[in-house]
N, C-alpha and C positions, 0 to 999 in steps of 0.2 A: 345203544341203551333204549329199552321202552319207554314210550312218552308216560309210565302208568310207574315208571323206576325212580329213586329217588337215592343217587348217591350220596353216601357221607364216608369221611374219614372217622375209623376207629381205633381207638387203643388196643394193641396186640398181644403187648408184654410190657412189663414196669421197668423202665428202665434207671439207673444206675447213675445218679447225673445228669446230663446232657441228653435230651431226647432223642433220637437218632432215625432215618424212616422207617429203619427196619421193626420200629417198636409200634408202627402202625400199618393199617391194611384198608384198602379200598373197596366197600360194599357196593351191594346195591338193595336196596331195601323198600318195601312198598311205598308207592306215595301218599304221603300221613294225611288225613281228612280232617279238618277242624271240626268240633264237638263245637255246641252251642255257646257262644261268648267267646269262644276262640276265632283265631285268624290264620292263616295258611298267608306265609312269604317264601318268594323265591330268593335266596340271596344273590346279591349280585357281586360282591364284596365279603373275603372273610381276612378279618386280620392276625395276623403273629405279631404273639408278643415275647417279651423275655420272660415275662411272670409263668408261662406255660410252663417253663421248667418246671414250676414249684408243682404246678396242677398236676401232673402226673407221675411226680414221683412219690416214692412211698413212704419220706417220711413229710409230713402236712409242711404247708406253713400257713396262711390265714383262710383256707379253704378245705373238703374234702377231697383227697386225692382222687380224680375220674377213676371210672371204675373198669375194668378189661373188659373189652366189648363195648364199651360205649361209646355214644359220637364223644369226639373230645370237642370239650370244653373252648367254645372261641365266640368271641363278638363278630357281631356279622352285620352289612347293610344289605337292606333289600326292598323289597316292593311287594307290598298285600296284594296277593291274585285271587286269594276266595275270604268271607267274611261273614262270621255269625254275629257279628258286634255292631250296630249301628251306629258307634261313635269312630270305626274305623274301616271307612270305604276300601272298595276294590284299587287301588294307583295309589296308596298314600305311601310315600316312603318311612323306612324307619330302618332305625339301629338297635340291637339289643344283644343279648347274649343267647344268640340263634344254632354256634355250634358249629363247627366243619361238614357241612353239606347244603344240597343244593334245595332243599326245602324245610321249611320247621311251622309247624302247628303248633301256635303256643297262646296264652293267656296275654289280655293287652297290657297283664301288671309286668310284663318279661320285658316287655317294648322301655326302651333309653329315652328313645328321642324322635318324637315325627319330624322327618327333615323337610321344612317349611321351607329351604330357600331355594332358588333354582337356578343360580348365578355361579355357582361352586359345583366343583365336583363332587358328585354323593360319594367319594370316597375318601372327602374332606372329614366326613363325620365321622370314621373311623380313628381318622390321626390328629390332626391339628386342630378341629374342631369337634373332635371326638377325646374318649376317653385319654389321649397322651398329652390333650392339649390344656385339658380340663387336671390333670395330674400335675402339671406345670403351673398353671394358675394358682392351684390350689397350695400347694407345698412353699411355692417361692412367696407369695405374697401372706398365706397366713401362719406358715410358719419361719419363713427366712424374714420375711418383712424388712426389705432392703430398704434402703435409706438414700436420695442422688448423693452421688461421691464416693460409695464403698463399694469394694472388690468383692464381684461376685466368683466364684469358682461353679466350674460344673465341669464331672465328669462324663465320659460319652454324651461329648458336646453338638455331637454331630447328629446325634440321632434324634427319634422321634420328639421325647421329651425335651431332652437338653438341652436341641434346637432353639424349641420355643423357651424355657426358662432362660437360656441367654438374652435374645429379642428383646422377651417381658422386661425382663434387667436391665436389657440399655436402652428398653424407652423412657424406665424410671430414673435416668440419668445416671446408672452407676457403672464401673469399671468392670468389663467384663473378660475373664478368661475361660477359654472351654479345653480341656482332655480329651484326644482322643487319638486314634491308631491308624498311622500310617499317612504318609503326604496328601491324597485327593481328602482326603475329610478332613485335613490341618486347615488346605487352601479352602475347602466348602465354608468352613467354620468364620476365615478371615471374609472369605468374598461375596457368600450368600446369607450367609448368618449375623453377618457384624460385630463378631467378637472384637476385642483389642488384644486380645494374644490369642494363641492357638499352639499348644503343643503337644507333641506324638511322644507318647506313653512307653512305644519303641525303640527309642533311642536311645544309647548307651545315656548319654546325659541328660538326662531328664530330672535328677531330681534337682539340678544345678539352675536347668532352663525354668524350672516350678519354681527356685526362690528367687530367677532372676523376674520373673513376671508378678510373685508378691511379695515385693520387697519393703512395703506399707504393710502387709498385714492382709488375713482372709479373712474377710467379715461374715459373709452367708458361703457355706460352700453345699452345694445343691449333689446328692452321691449317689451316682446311680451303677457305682461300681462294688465299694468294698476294696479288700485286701491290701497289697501294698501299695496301690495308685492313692488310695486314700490314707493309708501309713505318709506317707510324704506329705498330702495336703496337711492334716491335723498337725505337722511340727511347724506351719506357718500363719494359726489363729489367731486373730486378733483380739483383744480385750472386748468381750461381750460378744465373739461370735456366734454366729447360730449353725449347727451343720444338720441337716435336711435326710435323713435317710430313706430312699426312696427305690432304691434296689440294689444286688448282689449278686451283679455280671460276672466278677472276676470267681466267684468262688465256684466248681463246678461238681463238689459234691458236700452235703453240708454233713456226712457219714465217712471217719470221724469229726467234731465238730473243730473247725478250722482255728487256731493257736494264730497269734502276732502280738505287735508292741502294747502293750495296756494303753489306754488314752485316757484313763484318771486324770493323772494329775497335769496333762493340757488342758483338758476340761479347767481341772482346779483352777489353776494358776491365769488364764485367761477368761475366768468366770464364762467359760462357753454352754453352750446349751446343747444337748446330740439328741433329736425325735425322728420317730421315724413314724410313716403313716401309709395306708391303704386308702387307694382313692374310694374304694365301693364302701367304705363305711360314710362317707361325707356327698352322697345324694342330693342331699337339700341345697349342694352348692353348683351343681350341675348346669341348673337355668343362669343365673346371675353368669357361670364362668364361659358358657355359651356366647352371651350376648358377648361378653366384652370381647372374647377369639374372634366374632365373627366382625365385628366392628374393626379391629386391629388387621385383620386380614384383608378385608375389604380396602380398608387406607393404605395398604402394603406396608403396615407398622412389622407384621408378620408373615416372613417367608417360608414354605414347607418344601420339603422334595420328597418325594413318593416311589418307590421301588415294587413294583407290584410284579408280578409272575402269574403267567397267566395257565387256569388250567387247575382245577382238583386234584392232578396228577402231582402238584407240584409242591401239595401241603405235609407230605410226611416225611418229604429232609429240609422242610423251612427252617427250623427252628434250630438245627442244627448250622446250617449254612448262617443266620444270623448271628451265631456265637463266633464263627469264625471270621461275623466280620466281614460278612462277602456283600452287607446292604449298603446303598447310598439313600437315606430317607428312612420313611416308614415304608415296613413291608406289608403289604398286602398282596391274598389270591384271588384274582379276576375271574367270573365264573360267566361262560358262556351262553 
């Protein structure tokens, strides 16, 4: 590649569900020049998430759908290498929503976060101390608002989010179960995570092992699934629950719109509460939820595992491989 090339992943065709890599293509396109008050970063870090699903398919859900031909749509950390802005030197790190490639010319209002610490890995700021970590903060404590002594539930317990909302959970003293697929993420959940159950969503008996584990009652259940993982949790809410909706792993096409149990009247009957929320509308909570991840991290209140794949080659079947389940951690792509 020309040192003057500037690859990025593009969207190729809309897919159908599940993004797949064939629905994206690897360019190479000039290297973009900052305009005055802009900044030129190289990223070093780009992250996959689950929400990409939504971003590229065609029908929305709280974004517009990327558009064909465009870098897609990804948070990225990296390092300022040219600067028209004299509040953002040449070496400062940052994170924002930079995109699948290896350069982005952007405005300093684009920039998340200048990564001030240098004790951590800057690929912390993508996951645990980045946007998954800050979604967990956010969700579990203002809107689950756990109580020491009540059953927390989380589903894909294992991963970037759930991880941390367990942790949060049981340093606030409460009973923690995590969901999730398949024996090494049962044991991760028991061994590095600190859950007090852990169970595999796989298993012919699962909904048995789900009410042997909340047999008190599910006071906050934190869902980052849907379908019928969470059909099961909701027939074990306890009076005044709260249930957390914070994504929609299991569903993998929302065309036609997906039919199961009505959860009225557990709501009713358990005077429960069901919200659901988008981290990028609650900004203002970003600093505040920062500090306290990185304090919690630093004391090892909070453990992460990180799954990175190295290689822009390697971003156009991520997303798909993540559905199947194939991460341990947060996934991110390592750029050379």
């Amino acid at each position: 590649m020309s040192a003057n090339r500037n690859r990025q992943v593009v969207l190729a065709s809309r897919p159908e569900g599940i993004p797949q890599a064939e629905h994206f293509n690897i360019i190479e396109a000039p290297m973009p020049v900052p305009s005055a008050g802009q900044v030129l970063i190289r990223n070093h870090f780009l992250s996959v998430e689950p929400a990409m699903r939504g971003w590229v398919n065609a029908i929305a859900n709280y974004s517009t759908p990327v558009g064909i031909g465009e870098v897609m749509r990804a948070f990225a950390a990296g390092e300022i290498v040219a600067s028209m802005h004299p509040d953002w030197p040449v070496g400062t790190r940052v994170t924002g929503m930079f995109g699948w490639q290896e350069y982005a010319a952007v405005d300093p209002a684009v920039i998340d976060e200048r990564v001030d610490y240098d004790d951590l890995p800057l690929s912390t700021a993508l996951g645990v101390l980045g946007i998954n970590g800050i979604t967990a903060h956010y969700g579990l404590l203002k809107i689950g608002r756990p109580q020491p002594g009540q059953t927390v539930v989380v589903s894909t317990g294992a991963g970037a989010v759930g991880s941390c909302v367990g942790q949060i959970a049981k340093r606030l003293g409460c009973r923690t179960v995590a969901i999730t697929g398949g024996q090494a993420k049962r044991q991760l959940c028991l061994d590095r995570f600190g859950y007090d159950a852990a169970i595999d969503y796989k298993q012919a008996d699962f909904a048995a092992q789900l009410a042997d584990a909340c047999r008190g009652g599910v006071d906050v259940y934190f869902d980052n699934t849907s379908g019928t993982i969470s059909d099961e949790v909701v027939k074990h809410l306890a009076v005044g629950a709260r249930v957390i909706i914070c994504g929609t792993a299991s569903i993998a096409n929302w065309d036609p719109t997906p039919s199961g149990p009505r959860v009225e009247r557990q709501l009713l009957v358990r005077r429960a509460s069901m919200q659901g929320f988008v981290i990028m509308d609650h900004r203002d909570q970003y600093a505040a939820a920062r500090k306290d991840l990185l304090q919690w991290v630093r004391e090892g209140a909070i453990r992460y595992e990180e799954d990175i794949l190295d290689g822009i080659a390697q971003a156009p079947g991520s997303i798909a491989s993540l559905y199947r389940g194939e991460n341990l951690g947060k996934r991110l792509i390592r750029l050379r």
